[in-house]
C-alpha positions in Angstrom: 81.7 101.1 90.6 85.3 100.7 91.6 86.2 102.3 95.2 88.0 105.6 94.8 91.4 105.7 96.9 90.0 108.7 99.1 86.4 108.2 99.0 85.5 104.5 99.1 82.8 102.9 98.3 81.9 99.3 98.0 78.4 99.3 96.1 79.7 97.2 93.3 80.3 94.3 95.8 77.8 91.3 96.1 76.0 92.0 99.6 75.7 87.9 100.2 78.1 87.2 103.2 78.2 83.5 103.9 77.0 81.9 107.1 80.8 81.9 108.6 81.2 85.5 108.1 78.2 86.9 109.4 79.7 86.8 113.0 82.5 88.9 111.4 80.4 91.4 109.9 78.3 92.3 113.0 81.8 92.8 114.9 82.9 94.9 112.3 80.1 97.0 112.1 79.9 97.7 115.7 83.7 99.0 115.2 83.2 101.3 112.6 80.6 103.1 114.5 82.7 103.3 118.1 86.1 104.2 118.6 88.1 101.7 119.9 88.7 101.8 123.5 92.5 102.9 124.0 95.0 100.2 125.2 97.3 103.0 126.9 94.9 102.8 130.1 95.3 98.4 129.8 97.1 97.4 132.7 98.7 94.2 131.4 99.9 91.3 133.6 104.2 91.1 134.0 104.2 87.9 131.7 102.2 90.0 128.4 104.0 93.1 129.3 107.2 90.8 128.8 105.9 89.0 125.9 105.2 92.0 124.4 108.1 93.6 124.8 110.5 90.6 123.7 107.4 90.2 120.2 109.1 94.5 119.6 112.7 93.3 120.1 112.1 90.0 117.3 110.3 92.8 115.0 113.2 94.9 115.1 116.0 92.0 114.7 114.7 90.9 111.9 113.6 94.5 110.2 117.0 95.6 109.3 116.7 95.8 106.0 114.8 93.7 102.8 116.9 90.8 103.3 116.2 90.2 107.0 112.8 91.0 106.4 112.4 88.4 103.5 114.4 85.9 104.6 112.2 86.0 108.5 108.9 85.5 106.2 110.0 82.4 104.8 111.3 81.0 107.8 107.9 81.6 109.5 105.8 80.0 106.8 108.0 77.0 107.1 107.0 76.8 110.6 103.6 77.8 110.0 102.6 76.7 106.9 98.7 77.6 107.7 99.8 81.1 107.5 99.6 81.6 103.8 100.4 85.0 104.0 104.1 84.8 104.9 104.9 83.0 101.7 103.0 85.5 99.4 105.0 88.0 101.6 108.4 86.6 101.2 108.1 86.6 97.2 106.4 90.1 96.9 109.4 91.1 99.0 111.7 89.7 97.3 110.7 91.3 94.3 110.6 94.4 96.4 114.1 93.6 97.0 114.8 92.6 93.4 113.5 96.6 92.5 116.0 97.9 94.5 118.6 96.7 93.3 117.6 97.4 90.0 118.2 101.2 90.9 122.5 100.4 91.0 121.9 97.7 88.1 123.2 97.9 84.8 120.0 99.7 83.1 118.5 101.9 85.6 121.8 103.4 86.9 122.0 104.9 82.7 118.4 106.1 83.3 117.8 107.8 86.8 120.4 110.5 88.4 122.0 109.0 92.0 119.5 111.9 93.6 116.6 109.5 92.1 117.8 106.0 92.8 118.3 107.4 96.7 114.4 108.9 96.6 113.1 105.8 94.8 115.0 103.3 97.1 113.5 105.4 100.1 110.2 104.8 98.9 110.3 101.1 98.2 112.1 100.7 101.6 110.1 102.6 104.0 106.9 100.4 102.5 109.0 97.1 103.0 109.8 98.3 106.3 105.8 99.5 107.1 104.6 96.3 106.2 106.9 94.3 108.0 106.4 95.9 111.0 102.9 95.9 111.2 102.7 91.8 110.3 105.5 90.7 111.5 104.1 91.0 115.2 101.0 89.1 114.3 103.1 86.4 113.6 104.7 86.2 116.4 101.4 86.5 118.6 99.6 83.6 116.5 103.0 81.4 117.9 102.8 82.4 121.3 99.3 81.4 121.1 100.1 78.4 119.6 102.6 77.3 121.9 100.5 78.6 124.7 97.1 76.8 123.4 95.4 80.6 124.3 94.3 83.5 122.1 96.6 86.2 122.5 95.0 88.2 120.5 93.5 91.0 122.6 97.3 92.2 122.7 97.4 93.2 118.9 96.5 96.7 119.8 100.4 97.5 121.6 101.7 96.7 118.3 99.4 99.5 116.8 97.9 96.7 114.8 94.3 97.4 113.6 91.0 96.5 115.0 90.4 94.8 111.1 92.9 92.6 111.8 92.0 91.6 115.7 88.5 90.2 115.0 90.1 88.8 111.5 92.6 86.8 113.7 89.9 85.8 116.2 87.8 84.3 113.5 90.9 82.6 112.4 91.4 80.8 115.6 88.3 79.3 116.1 86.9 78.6 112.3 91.1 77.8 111.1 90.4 79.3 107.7 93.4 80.1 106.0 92.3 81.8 103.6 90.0 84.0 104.8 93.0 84.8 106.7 95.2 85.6 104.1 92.7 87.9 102.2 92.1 89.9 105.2 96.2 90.4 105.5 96.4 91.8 102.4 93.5 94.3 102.6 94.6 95.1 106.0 98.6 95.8 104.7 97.8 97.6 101.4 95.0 99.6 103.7 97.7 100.1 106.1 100.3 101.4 103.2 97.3 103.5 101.6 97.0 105.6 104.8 100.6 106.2 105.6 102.4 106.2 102.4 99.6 106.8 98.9 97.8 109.3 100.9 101.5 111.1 102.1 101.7 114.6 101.0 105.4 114.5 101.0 105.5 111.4 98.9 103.5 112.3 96.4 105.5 115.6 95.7 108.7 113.7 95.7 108.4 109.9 94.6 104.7 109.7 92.4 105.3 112.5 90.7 109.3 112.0 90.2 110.7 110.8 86.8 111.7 107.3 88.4 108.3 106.4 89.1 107.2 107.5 86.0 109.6 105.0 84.0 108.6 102.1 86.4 104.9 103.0 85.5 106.0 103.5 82.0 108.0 100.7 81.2 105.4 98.2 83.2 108.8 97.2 85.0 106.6 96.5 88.5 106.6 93.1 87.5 105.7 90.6 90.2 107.7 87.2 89.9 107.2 83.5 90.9 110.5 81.9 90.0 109.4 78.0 90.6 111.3 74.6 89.5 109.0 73.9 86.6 111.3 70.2 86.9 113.8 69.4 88.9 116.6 71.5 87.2 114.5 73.9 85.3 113.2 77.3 86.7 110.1 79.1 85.1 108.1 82.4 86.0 104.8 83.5 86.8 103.2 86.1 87.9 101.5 89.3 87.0 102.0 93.5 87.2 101.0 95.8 89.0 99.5 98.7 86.7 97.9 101.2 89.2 100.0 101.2 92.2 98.4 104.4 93.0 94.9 102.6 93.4 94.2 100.9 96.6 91.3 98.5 95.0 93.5 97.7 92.3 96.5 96.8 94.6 94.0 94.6 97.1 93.2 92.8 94.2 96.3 92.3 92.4 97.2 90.7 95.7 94.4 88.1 95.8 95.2 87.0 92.1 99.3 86.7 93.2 97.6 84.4 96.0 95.2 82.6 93.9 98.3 82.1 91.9 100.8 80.8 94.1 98.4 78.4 96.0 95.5 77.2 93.4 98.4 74.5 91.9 100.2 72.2 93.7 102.8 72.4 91.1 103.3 75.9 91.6 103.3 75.9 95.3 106.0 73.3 95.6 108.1 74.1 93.4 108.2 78.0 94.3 109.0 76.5 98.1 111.6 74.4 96.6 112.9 76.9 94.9 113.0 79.6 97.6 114.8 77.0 100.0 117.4 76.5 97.4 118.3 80.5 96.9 118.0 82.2 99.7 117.0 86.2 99.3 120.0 88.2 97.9 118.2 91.2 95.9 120.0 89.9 93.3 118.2 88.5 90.2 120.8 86.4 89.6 119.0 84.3 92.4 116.5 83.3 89.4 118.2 83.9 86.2 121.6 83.3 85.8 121.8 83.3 83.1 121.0 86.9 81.8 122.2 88.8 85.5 125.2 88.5 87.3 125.9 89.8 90.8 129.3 91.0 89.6 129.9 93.9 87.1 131.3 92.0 84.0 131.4 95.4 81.7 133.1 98.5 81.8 130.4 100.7 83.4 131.2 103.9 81.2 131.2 101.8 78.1 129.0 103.1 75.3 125.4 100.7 75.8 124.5 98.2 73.5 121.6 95.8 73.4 122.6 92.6 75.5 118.9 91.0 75.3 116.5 89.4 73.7 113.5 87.5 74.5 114.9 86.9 77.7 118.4 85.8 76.1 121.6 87.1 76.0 122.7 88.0 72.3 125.9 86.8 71.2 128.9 88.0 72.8 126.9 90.3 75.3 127.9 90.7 79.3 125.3 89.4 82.1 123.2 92.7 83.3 124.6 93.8 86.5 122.3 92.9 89.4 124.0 93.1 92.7 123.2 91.8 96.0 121.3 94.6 98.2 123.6 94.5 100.8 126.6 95.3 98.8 124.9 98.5 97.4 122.1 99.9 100.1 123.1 100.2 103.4 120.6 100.0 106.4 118.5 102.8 107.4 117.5 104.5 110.2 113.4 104.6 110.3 111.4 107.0 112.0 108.5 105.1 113.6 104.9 104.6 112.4 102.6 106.9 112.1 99.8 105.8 114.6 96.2 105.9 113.9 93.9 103.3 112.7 92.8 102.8 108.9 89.6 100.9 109.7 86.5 102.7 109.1 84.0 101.3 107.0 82.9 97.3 107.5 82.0 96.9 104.2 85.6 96.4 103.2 85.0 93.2 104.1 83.6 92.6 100.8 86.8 91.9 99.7 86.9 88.9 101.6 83.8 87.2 99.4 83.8 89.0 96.4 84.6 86.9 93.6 88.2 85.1 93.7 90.7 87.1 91.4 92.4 84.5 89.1 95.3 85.3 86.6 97.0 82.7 84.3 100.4 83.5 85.5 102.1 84.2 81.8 104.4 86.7 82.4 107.7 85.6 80.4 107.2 88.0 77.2 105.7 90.6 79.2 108.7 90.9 81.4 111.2 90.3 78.8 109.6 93.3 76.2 109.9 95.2 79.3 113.8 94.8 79.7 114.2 95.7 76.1 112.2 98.4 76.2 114.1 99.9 78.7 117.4 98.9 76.6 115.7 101.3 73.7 115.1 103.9 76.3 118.8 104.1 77.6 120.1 104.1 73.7 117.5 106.9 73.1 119.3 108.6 75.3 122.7 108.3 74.4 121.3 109.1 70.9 120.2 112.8 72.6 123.5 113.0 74.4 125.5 112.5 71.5 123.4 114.9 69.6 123.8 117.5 71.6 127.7 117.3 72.0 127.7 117.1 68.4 126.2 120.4 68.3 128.4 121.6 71.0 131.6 121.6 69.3 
């Protein structure tokens, strides 16, 4: 039985936890059952209260907007390449990127209303921004611990970080399994998004239920991408799609097969690194496909719409879709802060952790290609209904 997004429940799961995880189970279950001490009563020493303060400031530098944010992922993983997690984070960000600017590209822009493209860009945003704050810190404690050769990990909880993740990192530092490590990021940070954004009253009334999500859901354009050199001059795609973003289970695993993905092949892995050295994060797609998007507006944007695609090809004589860089069409935003609170409740989460690895075989070319003409077809449908009912005007 699958977990429900308000009333979990985990009985599907196997209940055999390997020898190295027992440790972890007994520590979680003693959490769910006692609330966490608070850390407002800690009296730190001057050099954590410093480091702590300077991990906020480096959060914030670098949480300006999806490019920052991407671009600080990548150049962590490069540094630490143990922490798997900040590679899967810097492509599912840049496709969060890569959604955003859809909403001013050449398709969406015929479909949504500007009222729409601001609520939908909101939404993507604030959980780009959520998740960034909440992980980014970790990073930058498992560094200072690092450098330091001591486990700063007791100092999670003045970054609001949860209790999940402070025993998760603790097992991480003295068994070094990576991905264990990994798995438990991405239950803690879809966990995380569940409580403050799925679960939001106000988002569900504005962006679940708007038309824009409804044509993402729709048109199965929630396509995750792995650009990657397949060679050294020619760039492929993998990946998968999300289909119930409104389902936490379904978005905890979705993650583990995007991980299973991008580090199961050594092909894969190395040419997706390659790759994301070589094109640094612009929002554009043009970063992957050149060929078909271009960051500069090449037709007259009132022009009458015709089909410009096919399987993933321009037709003859067609412009580039517009795709432009994020910065040049979204500016920065003000966020208000986090909603405090823990998500943590029930150890047996943890069952994500050992339940059976997720696997997917990556083929996602057609799939993503049907979805841009699809949307081509919906955007001359409703031309067709404009037309029609100017006809009947006059």
């Amino acid at each position: 039985m699958r977990p429900s997004n308000h009333n979990r429940k985990w009985s599907g799961f196997s209940k055999s936890i390997p020898f190295p995880l027992l440790h972890v189970k007994e520590e979680l279950k003693k959490k769910s059952k006692h609330t966490h001490p608070s850390f407002k009563t800690w009296v730190l020493p001057e050099e954590e209260t410093r480091l702590v303060h300077e991990i906020k400031e480096r959060t914030a530098l670098h949480n300006k907007n999806n490019v920052t944010r991407t671009h600080a992922y990548f150049q962590f993983y490069l540094r630490y390449s143990e922490i798997r997690w900040a590679l899967l984070g810097h492509m599912v960000s840049r496709n969060g990127g890569w959604n955003m600017t859809d909403l001013k590209g050449d398709l969406y822009t015929r479909l949504l209303s500007e009222q729409d493209q601001l609520i939908f860009f909101s939404f993507l945003e604030r959980g780009n921004w959520l998740i960034f704050q909440d992980v980014y810190p970790q990073f930058l404690l498992y560094e200072q611990s690092v450098k330091r050769a001591k486990n700063l990990f007791h100092l999670l909880p003045f970054f609001n970080v949860s209790t999940f993740m402070e025993t998760m990192w603790n097992h991480f530092w003295r068994t070094g399994n990576y991905d264990t490590l990994a798995i438990a990021t991405i239950i803690n940070e879809q966990s995380y998004l569940e409580k403050r954004v799925i679960q939001n009253n106000q988002v569900n009334k504005n962006i679940l239920n708007s038309l824009g999500f409804k044509l993402y859901d729709f048109f199965r354009f929630n396509h995750i991408l792995f650009p990657f050199y397949k060679d050294e001059k020619n760039i492929s795609l993998v990946g998968d799609t999300m289909k119930h973003f409104t389902s936490l289970h379904e978005r905890i695993l979705l993650g583990k097969r995007l991980y299973s993905l991008l580090f199961r092949c050594e092909n894969i892995l190395s040419g997706v690194i390659n790759w994301a050295r070589d094109h640094p994060h612009t929002g554009s797609r043009k970063d992957y496909w050149p060929h078909l998007f271009s960051d500069v507006n090449e037709a007259f944007s009132r022009a009458f719409y015709k089909r410009r695609t096919k399987q993933g090809q321009l037709r003859k004589g067609a412009n580039r879709l517009y795709s432009p860089q994020l910065n040049y069409v979204w500016r920065d935003i003000h966020h208000e802060e986090a909603e405090n609170g823990d998500w943590f409740e029930d150890w047996r989460i943890m069952n994500y952790l050992m339940n059976e690895e997720e696997h997917t075989d990556g083929e996602i070319y057609d799939e993503y290609c049907t979805a841009i003409e699809k949307i081509e077809l919906a955007i001359l449908a409703k031309n067709n209904i404009l037309l029609r009912e100017e006809t009947e005007d006059e």
